[in-house]
Residue, then its C-alpha position, 0 to 999 in steps of 0.5 A: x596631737x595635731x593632724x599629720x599630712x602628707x598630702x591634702x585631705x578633702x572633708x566632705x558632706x552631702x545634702x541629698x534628696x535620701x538615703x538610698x544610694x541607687x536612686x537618690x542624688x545630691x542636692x548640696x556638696x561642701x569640701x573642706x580641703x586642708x593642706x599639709x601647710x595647714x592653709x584651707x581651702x571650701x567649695x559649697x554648691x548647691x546642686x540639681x538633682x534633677x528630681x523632686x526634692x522628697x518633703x521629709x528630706x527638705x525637712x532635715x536640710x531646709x533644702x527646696x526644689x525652688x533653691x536647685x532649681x537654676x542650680x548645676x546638675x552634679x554631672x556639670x559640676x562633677x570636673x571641678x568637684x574632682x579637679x578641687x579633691x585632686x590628690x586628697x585623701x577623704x574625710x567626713x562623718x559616716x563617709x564610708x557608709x553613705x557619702x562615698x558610695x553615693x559620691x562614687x555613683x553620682x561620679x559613675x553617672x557622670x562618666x567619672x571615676x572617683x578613684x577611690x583605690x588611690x585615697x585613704x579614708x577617715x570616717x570621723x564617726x567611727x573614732x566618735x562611736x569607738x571612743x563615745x558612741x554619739x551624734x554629730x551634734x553630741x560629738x561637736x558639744x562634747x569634744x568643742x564645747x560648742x553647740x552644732x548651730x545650723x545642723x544638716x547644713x552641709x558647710x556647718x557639718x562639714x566644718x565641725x567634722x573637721x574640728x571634731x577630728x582636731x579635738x579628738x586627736x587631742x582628746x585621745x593622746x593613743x590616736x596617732x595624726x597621720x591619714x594612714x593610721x586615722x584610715x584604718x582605725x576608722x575602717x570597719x573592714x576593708x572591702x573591694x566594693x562600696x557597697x559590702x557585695x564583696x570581700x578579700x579571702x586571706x589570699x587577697x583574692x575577691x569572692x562573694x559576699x552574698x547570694x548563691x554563690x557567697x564565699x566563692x571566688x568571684x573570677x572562679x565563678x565567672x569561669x564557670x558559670x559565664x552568665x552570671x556577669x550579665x545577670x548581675x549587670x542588669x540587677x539594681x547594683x552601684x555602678x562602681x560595684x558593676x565597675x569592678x566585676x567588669x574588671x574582674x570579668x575582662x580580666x578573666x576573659x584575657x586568659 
């Protein structure tokens, strides 16, 4: 079965200076972007992350600090990168773990918003690790028969998560080619926050999801106990995360 679009769907990778998405910042983007007709478009950048590139995390891209040096930051190149995934749905491998959240901060940093609520989500690792439980690498060799030449490469990643989407969706006749259905069996859980602070109670309503005040509704708290948005603003969240209790809290505020 072939993938079924009704838009255009943006396949991305990072390259970055770590893995903790409130300091670390990215060093290579690539996007993959197919079309309902099937025409493909790629932008690669490498990035300036406007910090010293760790040796261990070099150690995994082959990315160095002479490499970005005279590269744009990601807040130069944040208007094209959004202009190219205008209107597209998201896909790539662990995306809804890592490469959302952090592209989602690194948008908030710059003064952007990735609009996350307006795109559906295909993590290619969650079929591969409900189906087979593997790597990337294992995942390319198993449903390509290719061997992953170039790995964390952020162009070779990015194009062999999407091939390995298209032979999974040969591979396994029960899946279905449609962003809809790919977005929700690739979703662990659906959550209002990037980062899991949060979660929907059965009426759809925001509460906690951590610390004193877990399982509480979130505007219920703020109603109550008014100083807790300011004590949660100043601790170390995502800005997308402090994004939507401000909204949450303006919301309050009005009544």
């Amino acid at each position: 079965m072939k993938l079924q679009l009704t838009r255009p769907i943006a396949f991305f990778d990072l390259e970055t200076t770590g893995i903790n998405l409130q300091t670390d910042r990215i060093v290579e983007i690539a996007i993959l972007k197919i079309n309902p007709d099937g025409s493909e478009q790629l932008y690669l950048k490498l990035v300036n992350p406007e910090m010293p590139i760790p040796a261990q995390a070099t150690a995994v891209h082959n990315i160095t600090n002479e490499m970005v040096a005279d590269k744009p930051t990601f807040k130069q190149l944040a208007p094209e990168v959004l202009e190219f995934i205008h209107n597209c749905d998201l896909g790539g491998y662990n995306i809804n773990r890592f490469d959302v959240p952090l592209l989602a901060e690194e948008c908030y940093r710059s003064g952007y918003d990735l609009m996350i609520d307006s795109r559906k989500m295909i993590d290619v690792q969650v079929i591969f690790h409900k189906m087979e439980e593997r790597t990337l690498k294992a995942a390319y060799k198993f449903y390509c028969q290719k061997d992953l030449v170039d790995a964390h490469s952020a162009e070779a990643d990015t194009k062999a998560t999407f091939e390995i989407l298209l032979a999974q969706l040969e591979h396994y006749p029960q899946l279905v080619g449609t962003v809809d259905y790919l977005a929700e069996f690739t979703s662990y859980r659906k959550t209002p926050d990037l980062e899991n602070k949060f979660r929907y109670d059965e009426n759809e309503e925001i509460v906690f999801n951590f610390g004193k005040h877990k399982d509480k509704l979130l505007k219920q708290v703020f109603i109550d106990e008014p100083s807790y948005y300011y004590w949660m603003m100043e601790k170390d969240f995502l800005q997308s995360t402090k994004a939507l209790i401000t909204k949450v809290w303006n919301e309050v505020k009005k009544k």
